[in-house]
N, C-alpha and C positions, 0 to 999 in steps of 0.2 A: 441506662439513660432513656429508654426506651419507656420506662413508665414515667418518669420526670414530664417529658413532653407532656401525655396526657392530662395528666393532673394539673400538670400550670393550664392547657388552654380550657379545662373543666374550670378554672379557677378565675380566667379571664373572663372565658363565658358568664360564670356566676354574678360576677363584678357587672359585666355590661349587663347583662338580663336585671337586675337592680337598678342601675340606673338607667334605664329604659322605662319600669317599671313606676320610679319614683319622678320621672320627666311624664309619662303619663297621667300619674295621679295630679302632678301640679297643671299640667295642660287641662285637665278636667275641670281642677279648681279655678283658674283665669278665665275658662270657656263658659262655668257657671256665675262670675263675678260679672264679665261682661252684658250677658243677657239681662235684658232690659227688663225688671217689673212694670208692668203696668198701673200706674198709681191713678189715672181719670180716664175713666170710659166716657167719650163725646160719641153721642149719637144723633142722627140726622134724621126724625122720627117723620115727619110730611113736608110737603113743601106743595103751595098751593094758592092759586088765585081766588081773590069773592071779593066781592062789594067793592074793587077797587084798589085794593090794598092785598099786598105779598103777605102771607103767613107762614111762617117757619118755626114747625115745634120741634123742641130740640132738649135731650137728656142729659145731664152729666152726674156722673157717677164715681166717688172715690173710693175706690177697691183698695189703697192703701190702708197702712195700722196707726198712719201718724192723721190727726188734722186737719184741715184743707180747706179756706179760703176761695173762691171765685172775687180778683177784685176789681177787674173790669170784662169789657166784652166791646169789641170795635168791631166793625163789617166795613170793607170796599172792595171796589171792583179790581179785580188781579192787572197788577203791574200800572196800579196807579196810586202807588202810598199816597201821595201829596192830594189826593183828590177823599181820602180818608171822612167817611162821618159815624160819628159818635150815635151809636142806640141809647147812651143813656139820657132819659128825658129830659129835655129843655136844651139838649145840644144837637146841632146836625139837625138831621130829618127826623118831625114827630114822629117817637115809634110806641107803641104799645107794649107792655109787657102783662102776662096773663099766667096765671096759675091756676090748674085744676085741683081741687080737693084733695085728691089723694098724692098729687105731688107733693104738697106740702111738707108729707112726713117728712121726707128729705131733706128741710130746711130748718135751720134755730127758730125756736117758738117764737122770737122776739121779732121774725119777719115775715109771720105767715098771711096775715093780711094783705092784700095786693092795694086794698086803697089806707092805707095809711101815708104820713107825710113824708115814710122812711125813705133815700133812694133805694133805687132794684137791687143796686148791689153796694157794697158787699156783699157777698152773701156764703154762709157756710155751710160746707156740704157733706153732710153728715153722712158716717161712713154704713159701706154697704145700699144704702137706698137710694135711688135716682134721685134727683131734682129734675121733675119737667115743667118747662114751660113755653110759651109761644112769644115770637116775634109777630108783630104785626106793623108796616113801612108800607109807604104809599108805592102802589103800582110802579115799574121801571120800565122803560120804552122798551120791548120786545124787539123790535127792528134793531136798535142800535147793541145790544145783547143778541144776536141772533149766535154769532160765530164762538162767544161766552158766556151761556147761560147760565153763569154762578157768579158766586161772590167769596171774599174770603174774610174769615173774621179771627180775630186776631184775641185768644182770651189769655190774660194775663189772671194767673192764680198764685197762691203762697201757701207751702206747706207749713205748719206749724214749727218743724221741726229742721229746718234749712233759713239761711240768714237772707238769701234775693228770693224777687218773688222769678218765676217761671214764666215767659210768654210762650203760647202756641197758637198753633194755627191752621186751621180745617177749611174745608172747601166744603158747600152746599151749593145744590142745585135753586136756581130758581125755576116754576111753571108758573103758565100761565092760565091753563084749566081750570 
């Protein structure tokens, strides 16, 4: 009897060291499904006062394999949805949008031009290469921003390859320098 013992709890052991074994590999597996890729790199490249008017350039970037639409872009001030205005031209407060030359690559050839009749957006954001461009909104009263010196913009995108589009939503600074 004496080796019976052993062998069964060598036999148990083996049994649990298995599924221990096979609970780890799938722990691995749901620890790697959860982690988020990151499919749009939003970057907050200056932010800066002149002649009047707030300027905020600003990158976005699809590191994903599928697609990728930008197909609006809204700014207000935090924890005032209902006070909401529209960057896209001829809603809200006139804003400028401006593109650099070499941002362009970024963009479908059919919207590289900044003065055409096209609007700013849609816009597609071709993969691997930034799209930068600038905002440019009339000054905001500094005293009344003193205690919130940012804004929050709200960009709604669409993957090509998913049925809703996606909203997010990032915080920049504004200066006044």
């Amino acid at each position: 009897m004496a080796s019976t013992e052993p062998e069964a709890f060598l036999a148990e052991l083996s049994t649990g060291m298995a599924i221990v074994a096979k609970g780890v590999s799938i722990g691995k597996d749901v620890a790697k499904g959860l982690q988020s890729k990151t499919i749009l790199e939003i970057s907050v490249l200056d932010s800066y006062a002149a002649h009047g008017k707030h300027h905020v350039e600003l990158s976005f970037k699809n590191t994903g394999d599928q697609g990728m639409y930008i197909e609006s872009l809204t700014v207000h001030r935090p924890g005032e949805d209902n006070k909401e205005f529209s960057i896209l031209k001829g809603a809200g407060i006139d804003v400028d949008f401006t593109t650099s030359q070499e941002s362009t690559m970024g963009v479908a050839a059919s919207r590289t031009a900044p003065d055409t009749a096209l609007p700013f957006f849609p816009r597609k954001l071709m993969q691997v290469t930034p799209f930068k461009f600038k905002m440019v909104f009339n000054l905001l009263d500094r005293e009344s921003m003193f205690a919130k010196p940012y804004l929050v913009a709200k960009l709604v995108c669409s993957k090509l390859d998913e049925q809703k589009l996606r909203p997010h939503h990032f915080y920049f600074q504004l200066r006044w320098n």
